[in-house]
N, C-alpha and C positions, 0 to 999 in steps of 0.2 A: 124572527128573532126569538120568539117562543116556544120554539119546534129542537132549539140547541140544545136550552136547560133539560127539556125531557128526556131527546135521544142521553144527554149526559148521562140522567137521573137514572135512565132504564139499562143502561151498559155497568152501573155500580151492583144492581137488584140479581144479574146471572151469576155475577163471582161469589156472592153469597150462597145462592145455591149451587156452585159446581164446588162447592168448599167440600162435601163429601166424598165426591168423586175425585175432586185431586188429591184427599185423605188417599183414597184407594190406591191409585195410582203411582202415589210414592209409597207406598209397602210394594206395591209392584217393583219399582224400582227398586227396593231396598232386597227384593227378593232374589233379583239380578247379579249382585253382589256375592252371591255363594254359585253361580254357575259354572267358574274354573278357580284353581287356585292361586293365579295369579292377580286377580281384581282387588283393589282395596275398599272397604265399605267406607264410610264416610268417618266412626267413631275408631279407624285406625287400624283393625283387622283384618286376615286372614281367614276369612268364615272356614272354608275347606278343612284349614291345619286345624282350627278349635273343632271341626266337628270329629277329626281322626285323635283328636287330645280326649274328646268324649269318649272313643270306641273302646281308646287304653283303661279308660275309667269305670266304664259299665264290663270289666274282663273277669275273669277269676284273679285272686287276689293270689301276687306273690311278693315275697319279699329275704333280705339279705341284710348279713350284716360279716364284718371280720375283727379279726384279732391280730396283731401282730405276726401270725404266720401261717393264720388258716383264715380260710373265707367259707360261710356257709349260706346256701341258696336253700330254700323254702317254696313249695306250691303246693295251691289246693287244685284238684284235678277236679273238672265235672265231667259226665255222662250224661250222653243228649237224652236217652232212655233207659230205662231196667235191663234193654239186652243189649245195649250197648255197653263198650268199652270205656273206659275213662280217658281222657284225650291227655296226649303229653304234654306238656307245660315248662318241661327242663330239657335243652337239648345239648348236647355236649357237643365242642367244637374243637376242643385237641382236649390233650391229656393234663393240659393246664389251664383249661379254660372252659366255661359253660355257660348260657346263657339262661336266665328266666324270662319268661314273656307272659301280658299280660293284650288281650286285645284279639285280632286276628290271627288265628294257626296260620293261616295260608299264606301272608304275608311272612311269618316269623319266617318261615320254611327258606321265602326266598333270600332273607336274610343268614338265615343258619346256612345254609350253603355259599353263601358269598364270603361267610367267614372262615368257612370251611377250606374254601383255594387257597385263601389268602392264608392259610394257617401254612396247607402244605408248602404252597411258592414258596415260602420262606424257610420254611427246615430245608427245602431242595435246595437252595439259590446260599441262606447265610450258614445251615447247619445248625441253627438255634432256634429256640420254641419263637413265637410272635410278642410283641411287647403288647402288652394288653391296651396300654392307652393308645398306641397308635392305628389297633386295628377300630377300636370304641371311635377316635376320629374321626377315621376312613367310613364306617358306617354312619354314624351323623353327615358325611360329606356328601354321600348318597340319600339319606333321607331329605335334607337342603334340596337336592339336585330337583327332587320332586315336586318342589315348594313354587319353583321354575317356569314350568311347562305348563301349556295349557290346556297339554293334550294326555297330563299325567296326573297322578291324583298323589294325597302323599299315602305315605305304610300307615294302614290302621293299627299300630303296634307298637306299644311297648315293650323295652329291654332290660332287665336285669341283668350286667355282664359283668361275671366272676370269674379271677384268674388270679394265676401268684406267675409272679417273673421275678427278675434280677434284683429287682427292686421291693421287692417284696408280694403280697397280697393287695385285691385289688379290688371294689365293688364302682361300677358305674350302672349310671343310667341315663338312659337315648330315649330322644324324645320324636313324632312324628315330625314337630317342627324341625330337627336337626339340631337341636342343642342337648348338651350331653353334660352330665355333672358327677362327681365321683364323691360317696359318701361313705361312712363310719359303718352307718346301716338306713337299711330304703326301705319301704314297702309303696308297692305300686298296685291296682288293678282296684276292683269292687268292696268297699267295706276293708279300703287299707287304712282307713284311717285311726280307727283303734290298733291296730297295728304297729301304727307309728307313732301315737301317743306310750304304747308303753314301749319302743325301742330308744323315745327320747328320757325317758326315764332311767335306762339301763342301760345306754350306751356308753356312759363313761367307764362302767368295769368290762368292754366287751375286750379292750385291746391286751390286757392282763388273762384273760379266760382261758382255759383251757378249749380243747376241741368240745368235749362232754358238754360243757358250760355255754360254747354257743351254742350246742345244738337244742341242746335245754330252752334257752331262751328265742331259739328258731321255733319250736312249738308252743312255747307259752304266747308268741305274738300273732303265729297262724291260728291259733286259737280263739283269739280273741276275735278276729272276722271270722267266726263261726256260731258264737257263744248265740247271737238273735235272729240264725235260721235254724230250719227245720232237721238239720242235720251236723255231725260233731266230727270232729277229726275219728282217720280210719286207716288201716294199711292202704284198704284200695285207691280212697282218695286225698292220700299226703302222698308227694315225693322230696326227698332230701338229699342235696349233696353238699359234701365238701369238697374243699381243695386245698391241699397243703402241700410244703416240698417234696413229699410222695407220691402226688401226683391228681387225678380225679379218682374217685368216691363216693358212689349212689347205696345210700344204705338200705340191707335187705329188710325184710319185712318183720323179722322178730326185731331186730336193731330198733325198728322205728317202734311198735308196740310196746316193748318196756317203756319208750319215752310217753306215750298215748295213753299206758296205764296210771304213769301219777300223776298226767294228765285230769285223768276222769274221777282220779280221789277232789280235785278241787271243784269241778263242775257244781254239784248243790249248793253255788252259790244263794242264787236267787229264792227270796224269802215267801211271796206267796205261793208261785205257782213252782212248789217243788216237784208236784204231782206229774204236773204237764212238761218239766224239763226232762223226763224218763223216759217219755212217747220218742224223740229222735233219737235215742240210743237204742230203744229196743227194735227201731227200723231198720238202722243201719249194722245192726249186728246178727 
């Protein structure tokens, strides 16, 4: 009868110590959970889609905003290296419509081309440009589809998508989860966040603005996800378009430069180290 209590006594004394190993083993577990993207973790998630929400996040920073009859898109281009090229950032997909991306090129690509069919199908088939929001849909309804499978991953990518139709001018934004929202003005990708602190400040006169006035205010916001690296806005690495009932508009390089010159009259902001904010302009120039 003496022989119960111990065995009891000594079967309580091993869960005590395997308490660090099943510590382990359920971070194990927990780690399982981002395997495909169809698994839900325990706290509610899609690990997958939030780690492709990350990839939009750590991208090059672009962003948009419109007016009652023109919409303007904004990107900062990078260069993997000194002899490299600066990578695209703005890809046009009809004459009314253009896209920013912020995240994976190679994913944007396959999206840019899917928007691109669907642009033509439709002038062949109805004789009329695409309606901007039901192609921004159709792309979310495809990013969804990815959300799906468990043998697919979602688009590392995000979309700035600007177009004017019937209805006027247009700014969306797609997300890798498939959800998709239409705004005044966006800033999406790395260091958008200043960005969009000051388009919330200015967005109430953007719908009244002239073209000049967005575009204006297109660089004073790319600017500001510039202002705390080593490098300042430039021909090589801004691109800018508009879009208005005239159609699309990628502006040339002196266009963009008068805007970049009174740009650079407000740069000496900063009050100690005015010394050291001179080193990224005289690099990149």
């Amino acid at each position: 009868s003496s022989s119960g209590p111990r065995v009891k006594g000594r079967s309580r004394q091993p869960r005590r110590a395997r308490s660090p190993a099943s510590a382990s083993r359920a971070m194990y577990r927990n780690q399982q959970y981002d395997m495909d993207c169809i698994t839900w973790s325990p706290d509610g998630r899609l690990l997958q889609v939030g780690y492709a929400m990350e990839a939009v996040k750590q991208g090059t920073p672009v962003l948009g905003l419109r007016s009652k009859t023109h919409v303007v898109l904004a990107s900062f281009k990078k260069a993997q290296s000194d002899l490299a090229t600066h990578q695209q950032k703005i890809f046009k997909i009809d004459n009314h419509m253009c896209i920013g991306i912020s995240g994976l090129t190679a994913d944007a690509r396959v999206l840019a081309e899917y928007m691109r069919d669907e642009c033509l199908n439709h002038r062949y088939i109805y004789d009329s440009p695409m309606i901007v929001g039901r192609l921004v849909s159709q792309v979310a309804d495809m990013s969804q589809q990815k959300t799906q499978n468990a043998s697919k991953r979602p688009y590392g990518v995000g979309l700035l998508v600007a177009g004017v139709d019937e209805k006027g001018p247009h700014l969306y934004e797609t997300c890798p989860s498939g959800n998709y929202f239409e705004y005044f003005a966006m800033a999406i990708g790395g260091r958008s966040t200043s960005a969009k602190t000051y388009l919330e400040k200015h967005f109430e006169s953007f719908p009244t603005a002239p073209v000049e006035g967005l575009i204006k205010h297109a660089f004073e916001a790319l600017n500001k996800t510039t202002t705390t690296s080593d490098q300042s806005l430039s021909v090589k690495n801004t691109s800018v378009v508009v879009i208005g009932p005239q159609g699309y508009k990628e502006l040339a390089a002196d266009e963009m430069q008068s805007y970049i010159d009174k740009l650079e009259k407000k740069e000496p902001e900063p009050d100690a180290p005015a010394e050291e904010a001179t080193a990224p302009m005289d690099t990149t120039g």
